[in-house]
VEXDO-359335 format. One record per residue (C-alpha): residue in one letter; x, y, z. Coordinates in steps of 0.02 Angstrom, whole numbers, padded with zeros to 5 digits, always signed. Each point is the difference from the previous one (the first is absolute). Last residue first. Layout:
% VEXDO-359335
AXYZ ...
% end
This chain:
% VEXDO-359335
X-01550-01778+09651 X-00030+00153-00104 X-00178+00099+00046 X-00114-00018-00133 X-00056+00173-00090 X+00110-00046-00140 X+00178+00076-00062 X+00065-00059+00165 X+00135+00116+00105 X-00056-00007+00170 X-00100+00185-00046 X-00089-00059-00129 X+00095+00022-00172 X-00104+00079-00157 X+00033-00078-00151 X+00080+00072-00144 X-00107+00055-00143 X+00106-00104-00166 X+00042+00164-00130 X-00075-00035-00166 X+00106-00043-00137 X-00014+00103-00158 X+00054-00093-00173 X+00147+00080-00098 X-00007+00097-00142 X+00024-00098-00160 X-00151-00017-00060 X-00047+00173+00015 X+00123+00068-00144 X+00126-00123-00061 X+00149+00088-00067 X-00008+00149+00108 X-00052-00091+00157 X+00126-00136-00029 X+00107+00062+00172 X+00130-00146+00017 X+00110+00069-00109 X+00021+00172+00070 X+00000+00119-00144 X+00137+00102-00072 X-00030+00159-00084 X-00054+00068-00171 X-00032-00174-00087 X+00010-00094-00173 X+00072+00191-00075 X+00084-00013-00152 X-00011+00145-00156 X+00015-00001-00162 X+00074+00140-00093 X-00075+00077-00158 X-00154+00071+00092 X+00124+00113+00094 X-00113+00139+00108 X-00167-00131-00038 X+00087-00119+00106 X+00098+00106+00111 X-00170+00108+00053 X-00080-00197+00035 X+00116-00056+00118 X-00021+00192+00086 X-00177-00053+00034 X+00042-00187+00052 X+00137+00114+00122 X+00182-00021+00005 X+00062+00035+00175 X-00007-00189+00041 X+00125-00054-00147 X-00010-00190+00033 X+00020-00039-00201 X+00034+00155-00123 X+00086-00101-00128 X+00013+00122-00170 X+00017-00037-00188 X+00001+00095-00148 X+00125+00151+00056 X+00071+00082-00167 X-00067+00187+00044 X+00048-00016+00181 X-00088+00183+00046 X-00147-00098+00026 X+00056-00083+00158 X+00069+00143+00073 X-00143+00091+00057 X-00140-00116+00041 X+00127-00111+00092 X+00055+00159+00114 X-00180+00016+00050 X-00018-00166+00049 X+00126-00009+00116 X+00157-00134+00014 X+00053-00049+00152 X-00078-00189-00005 X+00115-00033-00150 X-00051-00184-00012 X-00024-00028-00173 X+00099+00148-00064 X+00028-00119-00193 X+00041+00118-00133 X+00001-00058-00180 X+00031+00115-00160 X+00122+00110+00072 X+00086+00124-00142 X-00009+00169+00074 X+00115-00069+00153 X+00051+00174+00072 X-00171+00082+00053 X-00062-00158+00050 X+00118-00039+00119 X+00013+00163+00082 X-00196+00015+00025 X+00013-00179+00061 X+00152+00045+00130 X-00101+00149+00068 X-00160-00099+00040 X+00073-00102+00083 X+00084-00177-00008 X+00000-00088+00191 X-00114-00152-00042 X+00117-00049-00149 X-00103-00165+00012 X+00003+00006-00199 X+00120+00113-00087 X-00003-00079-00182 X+00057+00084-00135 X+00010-00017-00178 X+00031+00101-00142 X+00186+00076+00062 X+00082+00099-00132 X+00035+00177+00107 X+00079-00107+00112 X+00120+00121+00059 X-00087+00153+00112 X-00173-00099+00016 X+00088-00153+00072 X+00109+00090+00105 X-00157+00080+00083 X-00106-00179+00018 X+00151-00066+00090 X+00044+00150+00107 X-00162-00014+00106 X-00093-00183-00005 X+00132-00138-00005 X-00042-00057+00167 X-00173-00087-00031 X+00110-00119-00134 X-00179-00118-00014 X+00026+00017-00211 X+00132+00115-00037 X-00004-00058-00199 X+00089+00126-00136 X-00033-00027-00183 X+00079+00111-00110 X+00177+00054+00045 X+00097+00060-00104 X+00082+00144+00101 X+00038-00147+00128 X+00171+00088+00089 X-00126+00114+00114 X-00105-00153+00032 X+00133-00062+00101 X+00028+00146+00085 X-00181-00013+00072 X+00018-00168+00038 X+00134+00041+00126 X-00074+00157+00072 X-00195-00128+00029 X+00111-00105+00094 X+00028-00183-00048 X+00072-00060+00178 X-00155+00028+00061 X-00080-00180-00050 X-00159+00049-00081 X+00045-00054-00168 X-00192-00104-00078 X+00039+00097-00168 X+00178+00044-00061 X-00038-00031-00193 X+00087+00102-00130 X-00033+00009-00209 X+00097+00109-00112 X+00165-00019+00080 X+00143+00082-00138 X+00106+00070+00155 X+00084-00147+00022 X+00131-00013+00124 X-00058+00140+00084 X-00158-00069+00024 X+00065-00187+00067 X+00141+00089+00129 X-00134+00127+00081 X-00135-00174+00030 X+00149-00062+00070 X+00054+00133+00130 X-00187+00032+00026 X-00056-00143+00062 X-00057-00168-00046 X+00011-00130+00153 X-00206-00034-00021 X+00014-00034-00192 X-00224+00003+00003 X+00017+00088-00188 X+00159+00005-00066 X-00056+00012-00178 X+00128+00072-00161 X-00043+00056-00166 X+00126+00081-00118 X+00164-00064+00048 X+00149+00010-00088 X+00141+00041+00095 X+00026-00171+00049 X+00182-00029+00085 X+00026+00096+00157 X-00183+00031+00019 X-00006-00195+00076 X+00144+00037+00096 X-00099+00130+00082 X-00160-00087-00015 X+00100-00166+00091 X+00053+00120+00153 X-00174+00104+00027 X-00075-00197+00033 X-00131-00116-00088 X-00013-00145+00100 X-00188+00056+00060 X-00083-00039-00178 X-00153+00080-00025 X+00043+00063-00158 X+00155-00025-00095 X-00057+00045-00171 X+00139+00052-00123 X-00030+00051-00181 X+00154+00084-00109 X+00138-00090+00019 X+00138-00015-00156 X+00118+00011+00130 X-00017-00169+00080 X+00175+00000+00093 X-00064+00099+00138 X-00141-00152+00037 X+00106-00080+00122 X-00048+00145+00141 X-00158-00066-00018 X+00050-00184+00020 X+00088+00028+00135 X-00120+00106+00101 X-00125-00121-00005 X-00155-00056-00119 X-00021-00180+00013 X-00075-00030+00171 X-00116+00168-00021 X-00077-00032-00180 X-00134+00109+00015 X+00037+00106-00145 X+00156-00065-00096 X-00039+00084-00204 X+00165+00028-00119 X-00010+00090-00173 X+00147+00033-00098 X+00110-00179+00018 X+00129+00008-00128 X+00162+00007+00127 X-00043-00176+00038 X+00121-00042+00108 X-00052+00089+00174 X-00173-00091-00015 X+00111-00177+00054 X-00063-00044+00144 X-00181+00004+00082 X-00012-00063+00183 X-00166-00044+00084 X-00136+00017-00096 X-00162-00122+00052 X-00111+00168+00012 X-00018+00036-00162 X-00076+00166+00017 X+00087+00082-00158 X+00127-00092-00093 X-00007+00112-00167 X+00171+00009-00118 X-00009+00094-00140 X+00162+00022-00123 X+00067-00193-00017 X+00085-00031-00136 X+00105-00139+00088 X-00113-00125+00028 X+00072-00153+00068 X+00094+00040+00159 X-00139+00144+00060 X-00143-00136-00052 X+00083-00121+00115 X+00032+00112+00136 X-00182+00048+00017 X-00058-00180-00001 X+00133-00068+00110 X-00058+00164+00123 X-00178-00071+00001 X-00147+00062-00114 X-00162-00066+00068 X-00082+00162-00084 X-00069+00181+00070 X+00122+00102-00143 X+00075-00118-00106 X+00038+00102-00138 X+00134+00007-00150 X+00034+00090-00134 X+00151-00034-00103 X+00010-00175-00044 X+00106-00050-00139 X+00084-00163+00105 X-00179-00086+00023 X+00011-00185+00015 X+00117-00003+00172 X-00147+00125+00101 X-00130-00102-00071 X+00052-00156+00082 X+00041+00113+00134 X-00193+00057+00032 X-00058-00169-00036 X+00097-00087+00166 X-00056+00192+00096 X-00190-00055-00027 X-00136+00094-00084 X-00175+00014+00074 X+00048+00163+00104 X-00009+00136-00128 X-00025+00155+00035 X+00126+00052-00146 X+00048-00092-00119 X+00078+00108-00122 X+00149-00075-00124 X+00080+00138-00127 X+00108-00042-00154 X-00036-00185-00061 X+00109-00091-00108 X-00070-00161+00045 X-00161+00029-00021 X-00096-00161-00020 X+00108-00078+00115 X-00038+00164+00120 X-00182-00057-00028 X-00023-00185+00012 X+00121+00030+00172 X-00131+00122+00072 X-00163-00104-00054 X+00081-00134+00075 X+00040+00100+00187 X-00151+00074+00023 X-00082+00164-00080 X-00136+00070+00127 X+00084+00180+00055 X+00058+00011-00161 X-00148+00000-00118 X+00034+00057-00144 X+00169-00022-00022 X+00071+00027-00172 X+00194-00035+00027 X+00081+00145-00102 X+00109-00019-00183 X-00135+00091-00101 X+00109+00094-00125 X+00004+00181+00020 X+00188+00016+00025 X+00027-00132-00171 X-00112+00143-00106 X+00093+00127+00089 X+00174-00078-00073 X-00050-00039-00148 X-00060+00157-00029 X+00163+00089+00048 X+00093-00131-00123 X-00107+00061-00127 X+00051+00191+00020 X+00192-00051+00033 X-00013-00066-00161 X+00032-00203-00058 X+00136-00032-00117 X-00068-00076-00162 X+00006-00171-00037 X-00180-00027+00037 X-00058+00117-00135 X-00160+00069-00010 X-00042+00086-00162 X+00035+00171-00019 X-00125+00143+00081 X-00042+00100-00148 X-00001+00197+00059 X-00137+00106-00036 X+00019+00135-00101 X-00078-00070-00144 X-00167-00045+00090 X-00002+00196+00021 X+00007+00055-00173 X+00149+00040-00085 X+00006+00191-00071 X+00011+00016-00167 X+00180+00062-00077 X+00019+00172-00060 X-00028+00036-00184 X-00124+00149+00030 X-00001+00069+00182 X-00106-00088+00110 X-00148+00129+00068 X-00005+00075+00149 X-00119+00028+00129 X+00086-00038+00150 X+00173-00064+00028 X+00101+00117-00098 X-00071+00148+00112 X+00099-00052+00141 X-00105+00003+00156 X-00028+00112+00120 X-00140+00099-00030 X-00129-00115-00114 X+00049-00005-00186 X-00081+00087-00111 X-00130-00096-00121 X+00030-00028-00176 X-00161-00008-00105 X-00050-00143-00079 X+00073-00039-00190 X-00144+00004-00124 X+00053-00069-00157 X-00061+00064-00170 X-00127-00104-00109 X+00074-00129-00113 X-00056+00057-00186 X-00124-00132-00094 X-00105+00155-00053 X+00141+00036-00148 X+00122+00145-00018 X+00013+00073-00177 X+00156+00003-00098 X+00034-00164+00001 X-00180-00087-00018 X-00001+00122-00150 X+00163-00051-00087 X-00080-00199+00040 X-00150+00053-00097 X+00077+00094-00168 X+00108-00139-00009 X-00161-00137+00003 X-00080+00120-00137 X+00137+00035-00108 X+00082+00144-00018 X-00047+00159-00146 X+00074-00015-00170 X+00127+00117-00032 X+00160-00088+00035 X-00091-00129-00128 X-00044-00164+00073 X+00116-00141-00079 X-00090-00115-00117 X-00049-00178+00027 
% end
C-alpha cells in the first residue's frame, strides 16, 4: 500500500493515542492526604512525635522483630549464675520436713515409718508428746544426720536421747528441750557452733551454771530461754556474754539468783535485744536502778515483760520512755506501786506501744486513764484487770475514746472466793439458822422445874 502523503491528515488510531497523551484521563489517582503534624508535647524531642520517615530511610522493625530469639537449649553449655540461683531456691523450697499432724498422738511405728520415709529430713517437732519412747527417739536420732530443727519440748526424752541427736546431727540450728523433766546432764552444745536458736525452760536438773557458761563458744546465738531454772547464776551470764554477742531474744523469767551484775553483763554484751522476759523476779537483788540501766543499753528493744516484778515501778518505766523509743509491747502487771506520773511518762515517750498489760496497777486513777490512753495513737490492745479506781462508767468513756483498741477487763477488784453472791444471785446466799432459846436454870442448877437428886 501507498505511503500517506506529508499532507494527508493522521490516522484514526494515531490521532487517538496523541489525544489520550495530551489530555489527562478520569482514571487519574486522586492526591494523598498526609495527616497533620502535631507538636510535640514540652519536653520531648521533637523527632519523636509527629514526624514523618524521611524518603529512602529504612522502615522501622516492628515489635515482634525486636524481640530477642532465645537459642535452643543446650546441655553442654555452662550453666549462668541466674539459673544456678533458681536452682538453688527451687532445692531451698523443697519439702524435706516430717509432716506431723498429730504429734501429741503419733507412737513409736508411725514415727520410724516416717523419718524412713524422710530420710533427709530438715526439722523434727514433736512436741507434747508423751506416747513416744526414748528406744525410738535414738533410732531416729542415728537415721537423721541433715536435721536442723529439732523439738522435744514436754517428751520422754532422756539425756542418751539428747546426746545422741547432738553426736549425729550436726546441722543443727534450733534446739527445743522445754519441760522435759527426765534431763539431767546435756553435753556437747558447746561444739556445735551452728546452733541459732536454743529453748531450756523448766528444765532445772539439766540447766546449771556449767553448761551456761559452756555456751560462749556458740556465737552464732541468737534465742536463749532459761526460764524458771534456779541454776542459772550472775557468773555463767557473764561468761556466757563473753562469747555470744548476738542475741536478740532472751527469757529469764522465775531465775531466782539473777541480779543485776549479770543481767548488766548480758545487755551490754548485746545491745541488739529485741525481745526481754524478767517476769515472776521478786528476789531484791534485781533492783529496780539495775534494770533500769539495763534498759538504757536496749535501744532496740521491742518487747519488754515485767510480769509480777512489783519493785520495778519508778525508774524502770522512765528509762524505758527516754531509750526505748521502739518498744511495742509491754507488760507491767502486779506493778501495784506505778502512778500516775510514771504512766503519763511512759506514754508520752513510747509512741509506738501496741499492747499494754497494767493488770494489777491498783494505784492507778481513772482520770489519768481517760487522758493518756488516747494520746497512744498506735495502742490496740489494753489489760485493765483488778484496776479498782476504774469505774464501769469510765470503762465505757475508754471504749468509745479509742474504738480501735480493745480493751480487757474480766474483773475490777478481787473477790473472796467463797462469797458466790455475785455469780449466783439468791441461791447462793447462805441459809439462816435460828438461834436455840436457852433454858432457864432453877436455882440448884436443873434446866427443869425438878429438883436434881
Amino acid at each position: 500500500p501507498a505511503s500517506p502523503s506529508a499532507g494527508s491528515p493522521p490516522a484514526a488510531d494515531e490521532r487517538s493515542a496523541g489525544d489520550n497523551e495530551a489530555q489527562p484521563t478520569s482514571e487519574t489517582p486522586p492526591l494523598e492526604v498526609r495527616p497533620p503534624v502535631v507538636p510535640p508535647p514540652p519536653g520531648r524531642p521533637r523527632s519523636a512525635v509527629g514526624q514523618r520517615p524521611r524518603p529512602g530511610s529504612a522502615p522501622r522493625p516492628s515489635s515482634s522483630a525486636m524481640r530477642p530469639v532465645c537459642p535452643p537449649h543446650d546441655a553442654t553449655r555452662p550453666i549462668g549464675p541466674l539459673v544456678m540461683r533458681m536452682q538453688r531456691i527451687k532445692e531451698e523450697v523443697r519439702p524435706r520436713d516430717a509432716e506431723i499432724r498429730n504429734a501429741a498422738t503419733i507412737n513409736d511405728s508411725q514415727l520410724q515409718e516416717l523419718a524412713a520415709s524422710h530420710s533427709d529430713m530438715e526439722c523434727l517437732r514433736i512436741g507434747d508428746n508423751r506416747t513416744v519412747t526414748p528406744a525410738a527417739l535414738l533410732r531416729i536420732a542415728q537415721g537423721t544426720p541433715r536435721l536442723k530443727n529439732l523439738c522435744l519440748r514436754g517428751t520422754l526424752a532422756t539425756d542418751e536421747v539428747v546426746n545422741a541427736f547432738i553426736s549425729h546431727c550436726p546441722d543443727l540450728e534450733r534446739i527445743d528441750l522445754g519441760d522435759c523433766l527426765a534431763l539431767e546432764r546435756i553435753n556437747g552444745l558447746s561444739t556445735r557452733i551452728h546452733i541459732r536458736e536454743l529453748r531450756l525452760p523448766r528444765c532445772d536438773k539439766a540447766v546449771t551454771a556449767e553448761l551456761v557458761a559452756s555456751l560462749r563458744g556458740c556465737r552464732k546465738l541468737e534465742v536463749l530461754d532459761l526460764s524458771f531454772c534456779t541454776a542459772v547464776t550472775d557468773q555463767a551470764l557473764q561468761e556466757l556474754s563473753a562469747g555470744c554477742r548476738a542475741l536478740t531474744w532472751v527469757s529469764l523469767a522465775g531465775c531466782k539468783q539473777l541480779s543485776d551484775a549479770g543481767l548488766m553483763a548480758l545487755a551490754g554484751s548485746n545491745p541488739g535485744i529485741k525481745h526481754l522476759n524478767l517476769a515472776l523476779n521478786r528476789q531484791m537483788s534485781l533492783t529496780d536502778d539495775g534494770v533500769a540501766n539495763a534498759v538504757r543499753v536496749l535501744r532496740r528493744l521491742r518487747s519488754f515483760d515485767a510480769t509480777g516484778c512489783t519493785h520495778l515501778h519508778t525508774k524502770m518505766p522512765r528509762s524505758l520512755a527516754k531509750n526505748c523509743e521502739w518498744v511495742e509491747e509491754l507488760s507491767l502487771a502486779s506493778c501495784t506501786d506505778m502512778c500516775d506520773d510514771e504512766l503519763r511518762a511512759l506514754l508520752a515517750g513510747c509512741q509506738r506501744l501496741e499492747s499494754l498489760d497494767l493488770t494489777g496497777c491498783q494505784s492507778l486513777t481513772e482520770a489519768n486513764l481517760l487522758e493518756v490512753i488516747p494520746a497512744s495513737p498506735k495502742l490496740r490492745r489494753l489489760v485493765v484487770n483488778l484496776v479498782p479506781d476504774l469505774s464501769e462508767s469510765g470503762l465505757a468513756t475508754l471504749r468509745r475514746l479509742v474504738p480501735e483498741c480493745v480493751i480487757e477487763r474480766h474483773a475490777r477488784q478481787k473477790e473472796d472466793p467463797t462469797n458466790l453472791f455475785l455469780y449466783l444471785g439468791d441461791i447462793a446466799r447462805p441459809p439462816r439458822i435460828k438461834a436455840k432459846k436457852k433454858k432457864k436454870k432453877n436455882k440448884e442448877g436443873s434446866s427443869t422445874g425438878k429438883p436434881k437428886r
